[in-house]
N, C-alpha and C positions, 0 to 999 in steps of 0.2 A: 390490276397491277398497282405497284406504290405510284406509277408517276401519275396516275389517272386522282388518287387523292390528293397528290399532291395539286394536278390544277382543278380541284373545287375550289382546294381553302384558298387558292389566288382569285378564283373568281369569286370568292365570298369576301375577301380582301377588294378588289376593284369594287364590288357592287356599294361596299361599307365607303368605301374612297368617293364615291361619287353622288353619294347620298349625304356626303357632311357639308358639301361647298367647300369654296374654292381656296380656301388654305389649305384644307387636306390634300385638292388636287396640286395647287401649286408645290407642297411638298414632295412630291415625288417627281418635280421637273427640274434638273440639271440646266443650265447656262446652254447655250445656243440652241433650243428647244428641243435638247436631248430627252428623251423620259428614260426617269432611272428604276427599272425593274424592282416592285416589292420582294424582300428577301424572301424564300419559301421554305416552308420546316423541312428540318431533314424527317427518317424514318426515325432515328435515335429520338430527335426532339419529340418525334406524337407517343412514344413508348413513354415519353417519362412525363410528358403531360399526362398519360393516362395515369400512372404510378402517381404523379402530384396529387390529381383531385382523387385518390382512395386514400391517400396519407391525411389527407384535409377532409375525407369522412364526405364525400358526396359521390354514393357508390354507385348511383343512377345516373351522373354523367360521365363516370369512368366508364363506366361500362358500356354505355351507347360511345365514346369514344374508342373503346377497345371494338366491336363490333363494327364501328365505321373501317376502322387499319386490318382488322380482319378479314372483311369482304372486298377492300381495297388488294393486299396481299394474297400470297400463292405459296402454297408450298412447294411448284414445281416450278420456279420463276430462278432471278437468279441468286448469288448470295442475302445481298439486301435484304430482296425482297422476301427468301424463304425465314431468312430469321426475324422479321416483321411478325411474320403468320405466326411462327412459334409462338413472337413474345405476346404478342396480341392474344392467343388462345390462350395461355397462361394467363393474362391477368383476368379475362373473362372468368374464368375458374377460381380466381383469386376472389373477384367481388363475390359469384357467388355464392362461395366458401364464405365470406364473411356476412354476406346476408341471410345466411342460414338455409340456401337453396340446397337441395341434394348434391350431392357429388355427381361427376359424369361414371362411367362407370372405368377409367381412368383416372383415380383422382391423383392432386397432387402431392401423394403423400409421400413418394418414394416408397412405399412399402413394397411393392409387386417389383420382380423383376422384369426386366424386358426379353419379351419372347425369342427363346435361342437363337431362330436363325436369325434377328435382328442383331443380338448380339451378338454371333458368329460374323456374320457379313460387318459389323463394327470394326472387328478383328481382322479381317481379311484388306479391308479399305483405308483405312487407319493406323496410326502406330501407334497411338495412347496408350490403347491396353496391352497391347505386345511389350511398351516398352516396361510398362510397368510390373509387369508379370515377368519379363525378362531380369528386368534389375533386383528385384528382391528375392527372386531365386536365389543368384549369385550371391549375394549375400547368407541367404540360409544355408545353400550349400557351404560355405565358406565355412558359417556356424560352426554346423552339425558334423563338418569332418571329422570323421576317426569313431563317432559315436555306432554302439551299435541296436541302439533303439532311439528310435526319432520320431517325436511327436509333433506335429505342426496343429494348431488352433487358427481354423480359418475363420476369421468374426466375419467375413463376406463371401460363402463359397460360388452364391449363385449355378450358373455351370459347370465351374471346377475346371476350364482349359487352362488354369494358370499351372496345373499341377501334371499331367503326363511329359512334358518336359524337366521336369524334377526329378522326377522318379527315376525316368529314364538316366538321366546325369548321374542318381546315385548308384543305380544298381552298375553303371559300368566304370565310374569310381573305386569300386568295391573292391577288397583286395581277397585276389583269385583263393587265397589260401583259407579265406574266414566267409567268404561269399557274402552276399547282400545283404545290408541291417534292414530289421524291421523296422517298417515306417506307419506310424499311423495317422489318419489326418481326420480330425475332429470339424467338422463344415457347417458353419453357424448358418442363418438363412430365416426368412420370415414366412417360407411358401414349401410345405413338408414334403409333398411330390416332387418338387425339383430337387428338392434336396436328396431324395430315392432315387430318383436319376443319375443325378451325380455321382451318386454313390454308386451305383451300377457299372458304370461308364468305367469308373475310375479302377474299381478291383478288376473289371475284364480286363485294363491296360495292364495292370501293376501282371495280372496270371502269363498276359503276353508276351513280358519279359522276366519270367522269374522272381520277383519281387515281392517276398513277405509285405501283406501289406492287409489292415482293417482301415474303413471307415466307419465312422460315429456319425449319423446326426444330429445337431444341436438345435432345436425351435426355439426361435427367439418370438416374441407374442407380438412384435411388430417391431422394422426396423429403424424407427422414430423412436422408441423403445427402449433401445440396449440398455439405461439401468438395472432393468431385469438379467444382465449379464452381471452387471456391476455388484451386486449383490448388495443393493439398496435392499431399505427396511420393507419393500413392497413385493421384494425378490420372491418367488415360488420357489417352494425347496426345490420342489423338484427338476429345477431348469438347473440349479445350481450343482444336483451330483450329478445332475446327467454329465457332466465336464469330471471325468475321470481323468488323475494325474497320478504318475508311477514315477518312484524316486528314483528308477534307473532308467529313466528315459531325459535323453535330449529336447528340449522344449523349446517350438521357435511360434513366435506371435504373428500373426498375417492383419494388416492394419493395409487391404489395398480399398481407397475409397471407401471407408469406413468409418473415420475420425466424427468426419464432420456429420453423419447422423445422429451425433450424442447430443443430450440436451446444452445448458449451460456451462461454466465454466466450472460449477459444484460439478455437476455428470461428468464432465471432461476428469475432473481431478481424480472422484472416485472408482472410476474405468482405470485409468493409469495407474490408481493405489493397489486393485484390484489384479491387474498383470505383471506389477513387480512384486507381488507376494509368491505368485508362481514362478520366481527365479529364471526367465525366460532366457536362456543363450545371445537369441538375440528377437528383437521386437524392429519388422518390415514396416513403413506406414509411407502412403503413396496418396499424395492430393492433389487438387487443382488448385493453381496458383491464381491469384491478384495482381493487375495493378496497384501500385504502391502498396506494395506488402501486405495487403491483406485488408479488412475492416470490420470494426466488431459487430454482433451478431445483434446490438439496439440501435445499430444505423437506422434512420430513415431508408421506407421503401423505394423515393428517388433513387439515392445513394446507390441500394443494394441493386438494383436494377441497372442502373447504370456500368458498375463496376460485372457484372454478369453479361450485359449485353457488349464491353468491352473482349470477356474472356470468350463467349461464342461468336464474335464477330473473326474471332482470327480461327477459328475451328471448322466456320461455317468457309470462310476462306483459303482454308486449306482446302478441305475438302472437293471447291467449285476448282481447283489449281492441278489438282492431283485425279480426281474421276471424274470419268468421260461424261459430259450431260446427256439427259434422258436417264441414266443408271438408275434402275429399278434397286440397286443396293443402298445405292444411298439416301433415294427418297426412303426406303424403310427404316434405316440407319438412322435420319433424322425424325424421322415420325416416332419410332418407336423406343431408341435409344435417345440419341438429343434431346427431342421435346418433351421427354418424361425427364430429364434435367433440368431444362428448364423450365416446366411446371414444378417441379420442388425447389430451384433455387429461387424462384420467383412466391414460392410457399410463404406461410407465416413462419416456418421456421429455414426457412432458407439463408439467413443471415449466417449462419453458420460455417456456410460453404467456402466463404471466401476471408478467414483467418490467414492465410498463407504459412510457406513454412517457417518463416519466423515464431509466427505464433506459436504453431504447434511446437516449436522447437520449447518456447518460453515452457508452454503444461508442461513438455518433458524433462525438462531440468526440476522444473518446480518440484515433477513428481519423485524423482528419486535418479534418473533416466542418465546416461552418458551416449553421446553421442557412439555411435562406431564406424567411422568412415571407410565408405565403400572402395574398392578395391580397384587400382589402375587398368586391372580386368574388366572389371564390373561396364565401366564405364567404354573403355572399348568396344566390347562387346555391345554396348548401347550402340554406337553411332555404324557397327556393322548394320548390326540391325537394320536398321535407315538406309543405306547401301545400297544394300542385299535385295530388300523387298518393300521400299519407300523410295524408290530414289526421285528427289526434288533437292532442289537447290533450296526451298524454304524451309523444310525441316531442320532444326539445328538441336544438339546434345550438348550442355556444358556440364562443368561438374563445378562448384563451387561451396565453400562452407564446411566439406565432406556431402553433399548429396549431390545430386544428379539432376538437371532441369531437361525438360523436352520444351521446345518452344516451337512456334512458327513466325520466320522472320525474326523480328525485335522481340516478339512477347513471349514469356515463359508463359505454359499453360500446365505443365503437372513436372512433381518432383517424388521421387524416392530417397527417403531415407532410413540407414539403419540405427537402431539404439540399443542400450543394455543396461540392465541398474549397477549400481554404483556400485553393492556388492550384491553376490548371486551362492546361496548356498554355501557362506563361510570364506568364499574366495572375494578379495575386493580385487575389482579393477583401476586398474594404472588412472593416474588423472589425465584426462581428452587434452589433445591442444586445442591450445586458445583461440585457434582461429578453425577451427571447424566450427557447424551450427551449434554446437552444446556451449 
């Protein structure tokens, strides 16, 4: 356990105190021969000591420090302590990534998704992804109203549960006299089996209501990658026709946890140049939020650590708040969902992650982008959600800017927002108010 490391370094502290002579000792003695307790590191402190000495290039006492907090640590301990283990196994992964050790066969590339029922049980524990699956439906439904051919571009399909409740919405939307539009949904993904899964899953539902419906899958060559979506000069043709577009089809862009796999602020731009050329109706994009708004992606690995171990310190906290201990879901949930996030935010390219919606908000202006503020439904419907099948008093839904925050307690930790270009197919759009995020 943490408290067990915590009293070596106190007794590696007394042993250092009483081997210096007697000023050292006399400093730790208060007036009327009180002795005033050496201060003891927290967990946060030995995480970013470790993260210090890999920034300052001495990766052989990071690493026997990260390996100390590791063995010290528990993934079935309490919040603290499980988010210890995580961060601790991540940066282990992190040295040996930069010492040129092999990868574990986990690495922290974010590339692989996490094993369904990991992330099923995610969904069922959690509101994250509900909420965000939730919110940006509403919005593309909103879209796509009245259309009768509807194409959705999912740049992250993964398992594709974001999507049987869409379907469902539109086909009983439909108006009884014209029946159900056809939908097709294009499911981007770095792992071609799950993505045949998906796809599977998803036509069975669409036959079990009636529902005109193809899916596409899209291989991206890995999801640290997606310039090969962007249609950078390194682009494979053939990833690029695979993305068939029909001029009489409705086009909506799915951007949920997706953003921040793009490389720099060039990838970022060219991604965005790239989806407002396809005239998108409307463009969904769904992140995790920062402390103080965000931080750019050549912060020091302190920094980025810190500002990371801020945003799973209240997730990890929810979670101890909200499901029963011992839960076999949630220790999977964090093993296999969590701490493959924080082995990639804690990655070399993890700086990425923690832009905020400001930022992203800044690329989409830059790009071409207008805000399109979510709907006083949209947002209800979020905090039903919560309600319904979350109910804690710590979970909280605000809508500010035009997007939507899910937080726990004080801290926002993901926000959905929608956008649209500025013109779309000849048509220009009204100018945003000034006080939504655009």
């Amino acid at each position: 356990m943490i408290g067990s490391l915590h009293s070596s370094s106190s007794s590696d502290t007394d042993s250092n105190r009483n081997n210096s002579g007697g000023e050292g000792e006399a400093s730790l003695h208060g007036g009327f021969g009180r002795t005033v307790a050496a201060a003891v590191p927290s967990t946060r402190d030995l995480v970013l000591a470790c993260a210090d000495l890999m920034q300052r290039g001495d990766l052989a006492a990071a690493r026997r420090a990260a390996e100390i907090l590791l063995s010290a640590a528990s993934p079935r301990g309490d919040a603290t302590d499980r988010l210890a283990y995580h961060f601790a196994r991540a940066l282990v992964l992190r040295v040996d990534a930069k010492a040129g050790l092999p990868f574990s066969p986990r690495s922290p590339t974010g590339a692989a998704p996490a094993p369904s029922g990991a992330y099923l049980a995610f969904n069922q524990i959690a509101p994250f992804l509900r909420f965000a699956h939730l919110t940006a439906n509403q919005a593309i439904l909103e879209a796509v109203d009245g259309a009768r051919r509807v194409h959705i571009l999912d740049l992250d399909a993964a398992h594709g549960v974001q999507w049987p409740p869409l379907l469902q919405a539109i086909a009983e939307n439909a108006d009884p006299a014209l029946g159900p539009p056809e939908v097709r949904i294009t499911g981007a993904g770095a792992d071609h089996d799950t993505l045949l899964r998906t796809g599977n899953r998803l036509r069975a539902f669409a036959r079990s209501i009636r529902l005109p419906f193809h899916f596409t899958p899209l291989l991206l060559s890995c999801a640290s990658s997606t310039h090969h979506v962007a249609g950078s000069s390194t682009t494979p043709s053939a990833t690029v026709t695979s993305l068939e577009l029909h001029a009489d089809e409705t086009l909506a862009v799915n951007c949920v946890l997706f953003l921040h796999k793009l490389g720099g602020q060039d990838e970022l731009a060219a991604f965005l140049k790239w989806v407002k050329a396809m005239a998108p109706a409307v463009v969904t994009v769904s992140e995790r939020e920062a402390s103080g708004g965000g931080i750019d992606p050549m912060e020091e690995l302190p920094r980025r650590v810190g500002v990371a171990m801020d945003h799973y310190s209240a997730v990890f906290e929810a979670l101890e708040a909200t499901v029963p201990p011992g839960s076999r879901e949630r220790l999977a949930v964090e093993q296999e969902v969590l701490g493959r996030e924080i082995e990639a935010a804690v990655g070399s390219t993890g700086g990425r992650w923690w832009r905020g919606l400001e930022r992203w908000a800044t690329a989409a202006r830059v790009a071409g982008f207008a805000a399109r503020p979510l709907s006083a439904f949209a947002v209800s419907q979020a905090r039903l959600l919560l309600r319904l099948h979350y109910p804690s008093e710590g979970y909280l839904v605000q809508e500010a800017r035009g997007a939507c925050f899910l937080g726990w307690q004080t801290r926002p930790l993901l926000s959905v927002s929608s956008w649209r270009p500025w013109c779309t197919q000849g048509r220009s759009w009204s100018r945003p108010d000034p006080h939504t995020i655009c």
